[in-house]
N, C-alpha and C positions, 0 to 999 in steps of 0.2 A: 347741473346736478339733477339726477333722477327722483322720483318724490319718494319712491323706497328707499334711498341712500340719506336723504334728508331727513325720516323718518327714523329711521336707525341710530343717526349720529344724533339727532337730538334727543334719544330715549338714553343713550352712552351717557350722554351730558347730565341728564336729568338722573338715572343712576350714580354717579360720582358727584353731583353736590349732595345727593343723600349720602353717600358712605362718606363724604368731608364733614357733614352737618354730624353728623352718628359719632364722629372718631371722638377718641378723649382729647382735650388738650395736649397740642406738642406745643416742644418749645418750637421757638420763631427767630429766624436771624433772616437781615436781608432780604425780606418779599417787595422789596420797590426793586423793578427790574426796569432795566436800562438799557437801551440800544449795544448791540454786541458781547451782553452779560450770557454768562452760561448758566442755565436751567436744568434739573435734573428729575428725569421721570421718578412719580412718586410724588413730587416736591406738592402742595396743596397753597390755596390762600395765598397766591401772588397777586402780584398791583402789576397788569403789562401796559399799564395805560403808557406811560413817558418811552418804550418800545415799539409801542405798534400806533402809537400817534390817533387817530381820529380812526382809524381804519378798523372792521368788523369781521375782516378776512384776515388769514395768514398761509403762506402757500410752501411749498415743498416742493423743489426741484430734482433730478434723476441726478446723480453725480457725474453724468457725463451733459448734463444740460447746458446749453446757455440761457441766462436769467432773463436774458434783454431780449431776446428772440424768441426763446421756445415755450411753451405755454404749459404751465405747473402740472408736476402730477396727481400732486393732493390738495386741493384748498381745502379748508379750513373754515368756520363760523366760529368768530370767538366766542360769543354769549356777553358775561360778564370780567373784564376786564381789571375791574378792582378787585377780583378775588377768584383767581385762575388755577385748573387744576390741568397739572402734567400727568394727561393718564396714561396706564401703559398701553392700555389698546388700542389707544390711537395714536400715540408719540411712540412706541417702543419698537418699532418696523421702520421708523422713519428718523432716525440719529440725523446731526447736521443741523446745517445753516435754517432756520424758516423765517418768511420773509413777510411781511405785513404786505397787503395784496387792496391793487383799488380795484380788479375783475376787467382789466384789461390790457391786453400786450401788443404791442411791446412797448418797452418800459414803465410796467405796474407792478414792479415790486422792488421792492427795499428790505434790507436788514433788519429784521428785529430781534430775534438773541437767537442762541445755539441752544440743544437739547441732545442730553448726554442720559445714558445709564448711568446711575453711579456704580464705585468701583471702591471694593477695601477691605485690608488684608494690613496683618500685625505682624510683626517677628520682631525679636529677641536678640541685641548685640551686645557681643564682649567688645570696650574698645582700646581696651587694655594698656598701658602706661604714655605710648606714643600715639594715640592716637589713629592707629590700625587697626580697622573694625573687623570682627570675626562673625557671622551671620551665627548663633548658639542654639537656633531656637530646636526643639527638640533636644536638645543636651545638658553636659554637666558644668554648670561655674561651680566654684568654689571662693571662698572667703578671702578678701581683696580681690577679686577681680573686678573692673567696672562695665557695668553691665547700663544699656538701657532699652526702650521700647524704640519701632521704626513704624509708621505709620506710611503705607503705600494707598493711595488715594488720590480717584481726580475730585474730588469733593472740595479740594484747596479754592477752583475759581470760586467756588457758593462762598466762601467767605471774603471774598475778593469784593464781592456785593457793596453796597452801601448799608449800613446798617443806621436805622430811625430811630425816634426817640421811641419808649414804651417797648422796643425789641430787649426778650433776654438774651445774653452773652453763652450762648449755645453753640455747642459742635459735636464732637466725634467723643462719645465715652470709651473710657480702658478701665475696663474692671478687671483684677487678677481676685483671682481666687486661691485661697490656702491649700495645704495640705488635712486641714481639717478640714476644710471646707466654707471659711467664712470666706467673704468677699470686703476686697480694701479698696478703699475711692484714693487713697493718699498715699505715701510713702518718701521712707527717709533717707533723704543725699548723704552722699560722702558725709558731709558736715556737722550730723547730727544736732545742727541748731533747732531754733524754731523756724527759720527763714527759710531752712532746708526740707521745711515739710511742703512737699508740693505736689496742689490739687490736680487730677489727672482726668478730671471729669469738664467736660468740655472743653478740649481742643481742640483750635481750629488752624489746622493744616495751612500752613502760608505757600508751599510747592507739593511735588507729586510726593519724595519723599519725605518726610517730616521724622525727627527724635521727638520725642514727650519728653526730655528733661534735658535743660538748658543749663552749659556750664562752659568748660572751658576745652574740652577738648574736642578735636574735630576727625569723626569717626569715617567721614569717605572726605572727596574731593570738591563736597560740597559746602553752602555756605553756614548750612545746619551745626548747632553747635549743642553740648549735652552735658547737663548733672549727670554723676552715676551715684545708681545704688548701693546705701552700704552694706552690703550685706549680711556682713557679720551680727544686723540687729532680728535678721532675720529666720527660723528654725529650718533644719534640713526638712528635705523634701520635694515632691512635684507641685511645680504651681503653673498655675493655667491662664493664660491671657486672651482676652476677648475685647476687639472694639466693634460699634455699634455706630448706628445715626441714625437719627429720629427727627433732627432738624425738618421742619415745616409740614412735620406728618407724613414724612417720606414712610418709616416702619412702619406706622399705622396702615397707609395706605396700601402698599403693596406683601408686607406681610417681614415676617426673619428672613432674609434669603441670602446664602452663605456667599459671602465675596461680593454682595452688593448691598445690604442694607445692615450685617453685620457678618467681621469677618470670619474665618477660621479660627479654630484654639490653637494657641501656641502654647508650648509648654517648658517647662523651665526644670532641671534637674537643680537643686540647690545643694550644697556639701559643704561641712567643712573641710579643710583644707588639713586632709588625711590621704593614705596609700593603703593598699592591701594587694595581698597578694594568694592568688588560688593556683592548683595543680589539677589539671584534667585527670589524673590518675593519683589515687595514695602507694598504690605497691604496681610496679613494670620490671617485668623480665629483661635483664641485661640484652644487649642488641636489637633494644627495640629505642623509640623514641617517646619522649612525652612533653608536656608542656608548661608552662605555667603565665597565668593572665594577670598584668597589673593594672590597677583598678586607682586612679592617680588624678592629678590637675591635669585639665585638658593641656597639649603640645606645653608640655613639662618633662625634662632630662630627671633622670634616675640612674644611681648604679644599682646594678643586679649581681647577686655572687653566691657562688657553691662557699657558705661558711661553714669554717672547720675541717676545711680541710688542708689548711696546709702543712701536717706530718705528710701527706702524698709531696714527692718532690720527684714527680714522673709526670711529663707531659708530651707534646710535640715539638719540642724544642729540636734545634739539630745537636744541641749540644749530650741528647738525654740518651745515655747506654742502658735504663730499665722503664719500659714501658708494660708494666704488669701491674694490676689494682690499682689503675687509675681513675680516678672521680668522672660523674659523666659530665661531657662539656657542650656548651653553648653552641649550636647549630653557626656555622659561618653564614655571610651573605645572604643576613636578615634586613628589611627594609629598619630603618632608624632604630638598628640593633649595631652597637661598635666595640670590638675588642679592647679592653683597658689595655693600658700599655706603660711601663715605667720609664721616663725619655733619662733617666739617669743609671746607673750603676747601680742593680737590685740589692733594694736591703737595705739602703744607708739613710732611708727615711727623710730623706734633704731635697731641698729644692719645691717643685712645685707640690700645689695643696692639690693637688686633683687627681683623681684615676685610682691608681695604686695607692698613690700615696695620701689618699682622703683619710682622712680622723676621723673616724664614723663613731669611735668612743673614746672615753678620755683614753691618753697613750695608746692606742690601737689604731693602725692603720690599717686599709682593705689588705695589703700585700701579705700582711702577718696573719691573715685571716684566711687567706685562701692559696689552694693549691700554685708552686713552684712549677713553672716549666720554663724557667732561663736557669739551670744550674751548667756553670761553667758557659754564659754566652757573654759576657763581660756588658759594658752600657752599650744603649742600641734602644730604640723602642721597638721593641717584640712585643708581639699581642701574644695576651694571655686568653686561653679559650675557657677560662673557670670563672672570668670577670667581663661584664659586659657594660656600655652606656646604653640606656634606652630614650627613646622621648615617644611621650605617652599619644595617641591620636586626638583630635577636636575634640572627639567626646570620654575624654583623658584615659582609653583604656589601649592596651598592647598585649599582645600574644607574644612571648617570646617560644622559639622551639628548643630544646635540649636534647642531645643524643647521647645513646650509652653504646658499647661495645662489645666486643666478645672477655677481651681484659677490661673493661668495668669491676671492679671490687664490689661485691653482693655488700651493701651496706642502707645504713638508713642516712640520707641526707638532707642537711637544709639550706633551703635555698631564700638569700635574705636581697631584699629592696629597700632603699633607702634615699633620702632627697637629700639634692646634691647641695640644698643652701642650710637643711633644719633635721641635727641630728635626732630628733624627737617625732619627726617622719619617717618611719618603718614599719616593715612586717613584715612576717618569713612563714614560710610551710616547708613541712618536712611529706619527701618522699623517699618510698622504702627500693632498693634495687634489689630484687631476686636473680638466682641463677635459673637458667633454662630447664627444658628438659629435652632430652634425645630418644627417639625410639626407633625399632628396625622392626620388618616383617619382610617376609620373604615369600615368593610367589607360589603359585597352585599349594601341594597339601606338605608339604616338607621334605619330599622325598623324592630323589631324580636320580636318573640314569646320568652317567659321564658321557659327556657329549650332547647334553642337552644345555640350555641360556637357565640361569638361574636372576631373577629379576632381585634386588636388594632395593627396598624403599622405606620410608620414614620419615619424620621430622626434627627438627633442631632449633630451639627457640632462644638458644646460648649461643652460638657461633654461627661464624661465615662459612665455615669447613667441618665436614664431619670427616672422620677418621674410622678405617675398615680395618681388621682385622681377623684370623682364622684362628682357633686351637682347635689338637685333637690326635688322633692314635702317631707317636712318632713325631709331631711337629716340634717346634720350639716351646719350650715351657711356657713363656710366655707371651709367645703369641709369635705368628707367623704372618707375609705379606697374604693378602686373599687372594692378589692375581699369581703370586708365583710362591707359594708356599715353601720352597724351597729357600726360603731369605726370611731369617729371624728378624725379630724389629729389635730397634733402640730407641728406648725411651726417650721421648724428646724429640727425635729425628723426624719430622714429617716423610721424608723422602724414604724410608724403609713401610712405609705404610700406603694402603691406597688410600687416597687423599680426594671428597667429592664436594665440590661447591653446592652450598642449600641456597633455594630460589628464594626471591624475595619473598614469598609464603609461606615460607620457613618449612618447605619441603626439601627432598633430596631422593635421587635413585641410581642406582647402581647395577649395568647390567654384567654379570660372570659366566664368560665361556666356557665351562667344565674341560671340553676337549682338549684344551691345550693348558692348564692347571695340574696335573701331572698325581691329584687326588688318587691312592684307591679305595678301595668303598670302604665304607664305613661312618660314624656318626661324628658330625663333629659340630663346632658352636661356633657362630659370627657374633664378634664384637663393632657395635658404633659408638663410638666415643667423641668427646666434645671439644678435644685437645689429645694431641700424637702421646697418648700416655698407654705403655703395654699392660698384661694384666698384672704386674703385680705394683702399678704404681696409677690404679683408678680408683683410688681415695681423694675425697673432693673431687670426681669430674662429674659429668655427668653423662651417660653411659646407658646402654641396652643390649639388648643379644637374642641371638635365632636359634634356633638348633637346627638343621639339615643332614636328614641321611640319604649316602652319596651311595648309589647301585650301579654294580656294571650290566648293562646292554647286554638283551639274550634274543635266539629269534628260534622261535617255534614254527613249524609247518605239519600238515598234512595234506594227503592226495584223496580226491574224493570217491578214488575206488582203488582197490589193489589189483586189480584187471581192467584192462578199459578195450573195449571189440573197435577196431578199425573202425574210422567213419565217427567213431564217438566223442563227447567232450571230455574232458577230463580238468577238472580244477585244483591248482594246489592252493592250500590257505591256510594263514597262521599270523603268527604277531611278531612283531619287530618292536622291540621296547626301547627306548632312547631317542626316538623320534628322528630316522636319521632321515634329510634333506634330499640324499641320492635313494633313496629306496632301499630296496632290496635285488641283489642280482642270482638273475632263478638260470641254472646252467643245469641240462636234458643231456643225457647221452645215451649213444644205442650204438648196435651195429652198421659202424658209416656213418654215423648219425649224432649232430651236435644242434641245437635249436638255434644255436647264434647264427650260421649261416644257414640254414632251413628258413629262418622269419628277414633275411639279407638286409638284416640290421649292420653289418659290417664292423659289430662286435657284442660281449656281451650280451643277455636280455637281461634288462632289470622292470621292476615294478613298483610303481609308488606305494608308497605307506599311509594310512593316512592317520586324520589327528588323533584314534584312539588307540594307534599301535596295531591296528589290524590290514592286511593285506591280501589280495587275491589273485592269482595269472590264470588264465584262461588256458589251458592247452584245446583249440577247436578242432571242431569235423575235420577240417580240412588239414590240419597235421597231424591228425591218428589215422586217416583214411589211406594213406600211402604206406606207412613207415611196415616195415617187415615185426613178422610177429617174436614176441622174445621180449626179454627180459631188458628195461631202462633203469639208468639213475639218474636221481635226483639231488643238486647239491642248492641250499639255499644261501645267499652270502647275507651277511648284515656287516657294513664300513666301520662300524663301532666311535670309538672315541671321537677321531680325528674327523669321523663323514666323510669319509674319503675312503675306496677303496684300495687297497693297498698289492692287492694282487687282479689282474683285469687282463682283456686282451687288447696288442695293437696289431697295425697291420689291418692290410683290406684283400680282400680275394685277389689272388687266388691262395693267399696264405694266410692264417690266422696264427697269430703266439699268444701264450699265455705266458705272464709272466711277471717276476716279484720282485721291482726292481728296489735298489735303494737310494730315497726318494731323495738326500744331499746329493747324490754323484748322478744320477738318472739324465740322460740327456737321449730325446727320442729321436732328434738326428742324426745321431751315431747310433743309436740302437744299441749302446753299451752303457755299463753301470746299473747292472742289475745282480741278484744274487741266484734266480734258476727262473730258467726258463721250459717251456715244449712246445713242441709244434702241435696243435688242435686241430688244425684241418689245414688240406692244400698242399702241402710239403712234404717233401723223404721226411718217414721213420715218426709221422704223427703218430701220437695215441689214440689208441680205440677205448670207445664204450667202458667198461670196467675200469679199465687203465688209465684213463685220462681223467676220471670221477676220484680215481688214487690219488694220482700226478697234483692235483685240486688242492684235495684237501692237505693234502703233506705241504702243498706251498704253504697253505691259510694257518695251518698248526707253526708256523714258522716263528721261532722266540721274536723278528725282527717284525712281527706282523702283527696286528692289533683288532684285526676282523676277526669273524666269529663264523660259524653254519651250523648248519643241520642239513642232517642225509635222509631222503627217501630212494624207494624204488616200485614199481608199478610191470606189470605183466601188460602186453598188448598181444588181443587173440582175435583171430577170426571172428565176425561176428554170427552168432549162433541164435536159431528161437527153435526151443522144444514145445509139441502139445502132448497136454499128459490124455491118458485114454479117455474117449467121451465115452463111450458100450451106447446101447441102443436105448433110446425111448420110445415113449407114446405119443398121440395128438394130445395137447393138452397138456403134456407135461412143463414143468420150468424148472431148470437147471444150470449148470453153469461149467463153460468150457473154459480149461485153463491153460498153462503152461510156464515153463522158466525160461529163462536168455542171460546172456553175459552183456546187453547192453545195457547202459546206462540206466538208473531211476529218472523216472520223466520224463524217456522216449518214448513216442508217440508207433501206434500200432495199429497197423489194419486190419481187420478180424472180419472175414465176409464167412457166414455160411450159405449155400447154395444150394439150390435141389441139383441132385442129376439131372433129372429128367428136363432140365431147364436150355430148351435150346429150341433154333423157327418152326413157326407154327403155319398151317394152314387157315387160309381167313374163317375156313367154317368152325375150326376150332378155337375153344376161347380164351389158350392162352394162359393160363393162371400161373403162377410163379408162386414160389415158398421160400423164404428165407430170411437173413437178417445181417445186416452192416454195421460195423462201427469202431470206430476208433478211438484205442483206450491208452494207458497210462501204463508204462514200466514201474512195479512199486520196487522196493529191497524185501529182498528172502531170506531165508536161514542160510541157506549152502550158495544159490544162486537168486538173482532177480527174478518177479516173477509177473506174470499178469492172468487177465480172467476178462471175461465177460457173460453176461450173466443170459439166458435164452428162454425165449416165452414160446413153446411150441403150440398154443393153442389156436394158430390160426394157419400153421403148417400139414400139407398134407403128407399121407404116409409115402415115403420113396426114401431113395439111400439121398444123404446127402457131404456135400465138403466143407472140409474146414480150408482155408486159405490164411494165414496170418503172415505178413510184411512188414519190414520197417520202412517208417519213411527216412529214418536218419541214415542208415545202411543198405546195404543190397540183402541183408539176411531176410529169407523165407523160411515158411515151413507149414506142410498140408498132411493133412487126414482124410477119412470116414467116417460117416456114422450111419443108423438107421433110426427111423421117422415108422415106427407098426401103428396099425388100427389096435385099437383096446378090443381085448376078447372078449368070452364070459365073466364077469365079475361076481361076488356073494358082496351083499352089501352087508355094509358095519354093523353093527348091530348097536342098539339103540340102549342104553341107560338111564334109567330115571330111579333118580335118589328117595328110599325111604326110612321110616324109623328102623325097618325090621331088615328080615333077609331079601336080598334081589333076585328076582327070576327074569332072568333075557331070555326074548322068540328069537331064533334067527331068521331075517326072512332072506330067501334065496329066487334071485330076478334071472330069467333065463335068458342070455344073450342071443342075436341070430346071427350064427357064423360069417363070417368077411374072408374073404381069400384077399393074401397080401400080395400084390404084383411084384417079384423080383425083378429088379433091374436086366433091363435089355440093353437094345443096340442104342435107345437114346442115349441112357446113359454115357454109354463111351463117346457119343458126339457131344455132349454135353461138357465132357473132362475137355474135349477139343476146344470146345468155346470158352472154357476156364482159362485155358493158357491162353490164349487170345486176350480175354477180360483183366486179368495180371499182369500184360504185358501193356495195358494201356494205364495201370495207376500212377499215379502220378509218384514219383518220388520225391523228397525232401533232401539233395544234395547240403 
């Protein structure tokens, strides 16, 4: 041993006879300890002298050591021997055998006792008539039950000890504490003698577990045997159980410390021996579910029952022909929840005392109390779902679940509990059953096109089904089917109604295809109802309603010029109301000329619609640039109701038909079963331009047709650009050259002005150039389109110069003249300054020095040379 080690443990030592000399008085059991005796840290004031014999060492071995060979891993200095303290910070690391030690091995050690933690923990048992223990603690007994305390502890060997003369009869206290708060050292047995009063203040534990009240019945498999408590003497309420040890200055010394020097609270529900009964809900909407909790002797049977109601004589029976306002029943295949049942022939009150047939008041049995659902099933035991057994849980409570329906009777009911041995054990709550409610709303703003999805949504807090129906101009007075309005309802009938299952969220939705409901426009009202009741028999239901006005589908167009110049675009655009799926089909005709085989679509052109009803086709550059000039039509189709066009083209090049078939007989492999046809292109004796734009519409006007149009037509002309007259300016001057054109708004234009005189030069001369570029914008005109560009002459010299203007979209040109003079003489403006009185203006007069203007010569004309040249290299915009 190192002298700092020796140093340390002897300051340990010398520390703990001072906090043993300091403590108060404990009591004392057992401090002569004895070879093989167990010792528990904490423990103070032991005698190890008759354990460790003459010896001043005690050793501690590894638990995988041998004793006889291997050499200790802790010795030990006892000190004082007659009055020995088990500290924990040197014994509480080191549990186990220690060994009185003579300081050499091998074989220098021997047995001298074991050293233990203590350990200890209380609970609460029911052990109830036979002798079958129920662990309570945290729960409810009630009045007669036999209850006692359980003492888990290895503190049993401490008193296994030898105890001396002058030791007090010291152990383990159980104090409980009231509901008010006082604390009891005693209490009273079954027996209510005086013998029965027994002291609960120091027990000493003879095994691990221990009863504290000895009597006659035996609550485990052990040899412990127990008084119980009578309860009855004692007031309802929580009471609180606590054991302790303090034997040999164990608490003193190491302190309260939960599960070793005292245990856990246990606690005790105490009751008398009553039932009650609560409802998680006072008022629930028919087809929903709600509950109710009995509140009872722990694992105690009860019957439970809907009373009062047996005037209902409607249940689940098979025998039962009306199932309408029936009580709500008892949830099946509940855990220790059981269908009453009568094992004889309902109603004749004989035979057994139990179920149905219980007296729960004088002359009144359950059967005569509660709801009938064996009418006409003869003897049999049929469970009744209006009457239930229960057996309540450990801590005597039970949930039972109850359901109601869409036929639940809106009423108020009560639901009664009752103990199966003591009609004086009861208690009932009453809960109220309300009818639901139903409502409808209908999608976007209320107002639709035939042939659009109309959405029907809502809730139903009454039923499993909600029920549709229509009125309105011409339908059934009383209400019509919603999917096919042409089928009046009958009352009662589910099957004349549309019929929609509500989600367990007590939602429901319903989507209506207008197109094929055979509505025509006009306003009319959606009923949801709670039960297949038409209108003139929804008193008592419960019920809501939409109103929806029904529009027929129209389709608007325009072209975005009434002339459009070869080479140009041309837009048609408009709306298509109903939202049809296929679009819209846009059909062009001219001389020779159909857009369906022009774009070699291989039929029709249509164009999407989109979600706000608006639509647009492109007619481009490249189909007005060919087409001969003259007069087009335009037919726009919209499929209407059905989404489907009704008149179309089949056939692929080199023939195209149009044609209107009818769509029961229609068979496109025979190419027969239609009602007119024409040939559109490819074929003897097709229709042209005008005639076939006719042929169109006279199909689409057809009684058996359901689509709709709109006509346009559009002029396509040469493309033209006029400039209007420039006349002559000065240097310096700014002005603006303009012009009209039949092309488009938004066509892009080259506008070069040029000097004549602009053509090669010799190196000696320097060349100077005058002019101006630029590419402008087609706006819209009064009569025609127009453009402009605006002209800074102050940095141009005087000469004739060109107008050149070109489309990049077309081949259209168009060129001029102008002149560029020197400024002459001028008189300058005369000058004004403002006074109170009359004004007198000088004029003053600046005399110019004459400038002779050079007329255009021969450059000139090379110059127009080199223009056509410079034109012929711009780039065009095909």
């Amino acid at each position: 041993m190192t002298k700092k080690f020796a140093l340390a443990l002897a300051t340990l030592m010398v520390l703990a006879f001072i906090a043993v000399g300091s403590a108060s008085a404990a009591p004392s059991y057992g401090k002569n300890v004895t070879v093989g005796d167990a010792i528990f840290i904490g423990e103070s004031g032991l005698c190890i002298s008759q354990a460790v014999g003459g010896n001043t060492k005690l050793a501690w071995f590894a638990p995988s050591a041998n004793i006889t060979t291997d050499q200790p891993a802790i010795v030990y200095s006892i000190g004082d021997n007659q009055s020995f303290y088990v500290q924990d910070a040197m014994f509480g690391a080191y549990e186990g055998a220690w060994y009185k030690y003579t300081g050499s091995q091998p074989g220098g050690a021997r047995l001298a006792f074991y050293v233990y933690k203590p350990s200890l923990s209380v609970s609460i048992w029911d052990i109830g008539t036979t002798g079958s223990a129920t662990d309570v603690t945290g729960k409810k007994v009630t009045t007669g039950d036999n209850v006692t305390f359980r003492i888990d502890s290895n503190l049993f060997s401490l008193f296994k000890r030898k105890m001396t003369s002058g030791e007090n009869l010291s152990g383990i206290d159980v104090n409980v504490v009231t509901p008010s708060g006082a604390t009891l050292i005693k209490l009273t047995n079954s027996t209510q003698g005086t013998s029965g009063i027994t002291n609960i203040t120091g027990i000493q534990p003879t095994s691990q577990q221990y009863y504290t009240l000895k009597g006659a019945n035996t609550p485990t498999s052990g040899t412990e045997t127990v008084w119980q408590l009578n309860i009855s003497q004692y007031s309802a309420g929580t009471y609180e159980v606590t054991a302790k040890c303090n034997v040999n200055g164990m608490t003193d010394n190491l302190g309260s410390i939960t599960g070793v020097t005292v245990s856990e609270t246990a606690t005790l529900e105490l009751d008398k021996d009553t039932v009650s009964i609560t409802a998680d809900k006072e008022t629930v909407v028919r087809n929903n579910d709600f509950s109710v909790t009995i509140d009872g002797k722990p694992s105690t049977y009860y019957y439970v029952w809907m009373s009062g109601t047996n005037s209902y004589n409607y249940g689940n029976g098979s025998g039962d022909s009306d199932t309408s306002d029936i009580p709500p029943q008892f949830q099946p295949n509940q855990g220790d929840v059981s269908f009453l049942a009568n094992n004889l022939s309902y109603g004749t009150g004989a035979g057994n005392a139990t179920g149905l047939n219980y007296t729960y008041k004088t002359g009144t049995r359950v059967y005569q109390d509660v709801a009938n659902n064996m009418t006409g099933l003869g003897a049999g035991a049929y469970p009744n779902p209006y009457a239930v057994e229960i057996k309540t849980g450990k801590d005597g409570l039970i949930t039972v679940g109850i359901t109601t329906a869409p036929n639940t009777k809106a009423a108020t009911y009560t639901v009664r509990v009752e103990s199966e041995s003591d009609t004086q054990l009861y208690d009932t709550v009453k809960v109220t059953v309300e009818k639901g409610s139903v409502t409808i709303t209908a999608s976007g703003d209320g107002s639709y096109y035939l042939g659009e999805q109309i959405t029907f949504s809502g809730t139903d807090t009454d039923s499993d089904y909600v029920y549709l129906f229509i009125t309105g101009p011409n339908l059934a007075e009383n209400g019509a089917n919603l999917a096919t309005p042409s089928v009046a309802l009958k009352n009662g009938n589910a099957s004349t109604f549309v019929t929609k299952a509500v989600n367990v969220d007590n939602t429901w939705e319903y989507k209506l295809e207008t197109s094929t409901i055979g509505l025509d426009a006009g306003t009319y009202t959606v009923y949801a109802v709670n039960e297949p009741a038409d209108k003139a028999h929804l008193s008592g239901t419960k019920y809501d309603t939409v109103s929806i006005v029904v529009k027929k589908p129209f389709v608007t167009a325009t072209v975005s010029a009434s002339t459009v110049a070869k080479g140009d675009k041309l837009h048609i655009r408009g709306t298509a109301e109903g939202n049809p799926a296929q679009g819209v089909a846009i059909w062009i005709f001219g001389k020779n000329y159909w857009n369906g085989e022009a774009t070699n679509s291989d039929s029709m052109v249509t164009e999407t619609v989109n979600d706000d009803g608006s639509f647009e086709y492109e007619f481009g550059s490249g189909d007005t640039k060919n087409l001969a000039s003259g007069q087009y039509f335009v037919v726009v189709q919209h499929p209407m109701y059905n989404d489907e066009f009704n008149v179309f083209t089949s056939g692929t090049k080199p023939t195209y038909v149009v044609e209107e078939p009818v769509v029961s007989a229609y068979s496109a492999s025979s190419n027969s079963g239609y009602n007119s046809r024409f040939v559109i292109w490819g074929g003897d004796n097709k229709l042209q331009g005008s005639d076939a734009a006719e042929a169109l519409i006279e199909m689409i006007d057809s009684a058996d047709i359901d689509d709709t149009y709109t006509k346009l037509t559009f002029l396509v002309e040469e493309p033209w650009i006029r400039i209007n007259t420039v006349g002559d300016h000065y240097v310096g001057d700014q002005f603006t050259i303009s012009g009209t054109t039949n092309l488009a708004v938004d066509d892009d234009l080259i506008v070069e002005v040029t000097s004549s005189s602009f053509t090669a030069t010799q190196k000696s001369q320097s060349g100077e150039f005058s002019g101006q570029s630029e590419t402008v914008k087609v706006v819209a005109g009064t009569t025609y389109n127009e453009w402009s560009m605006d002209v800074d002459a102050s940095t141009f010299k005087a000469d004739e110069y060109i107008v050149n203007v070109e489309s990049i979209e077309t081949s259209a040109t168009a060129t001029t003249t102008f002149n560029i003079l020197t400024p002459g003489p001028s008189t300058a403006t005369p000058t004004t300054t403002a006074t109170s009185g009359p004004v007198t203006t000088t004029p003053t007069t600046t005399q110019a020095t004459p400038t002779e203007t050079a007329a255009p010569g021969f450059g000139a004309l090379v110059a127009l040379i080199g223009l056509g040249a410079v034109a012929a290299l711009v780039l065009r915009k095909e």
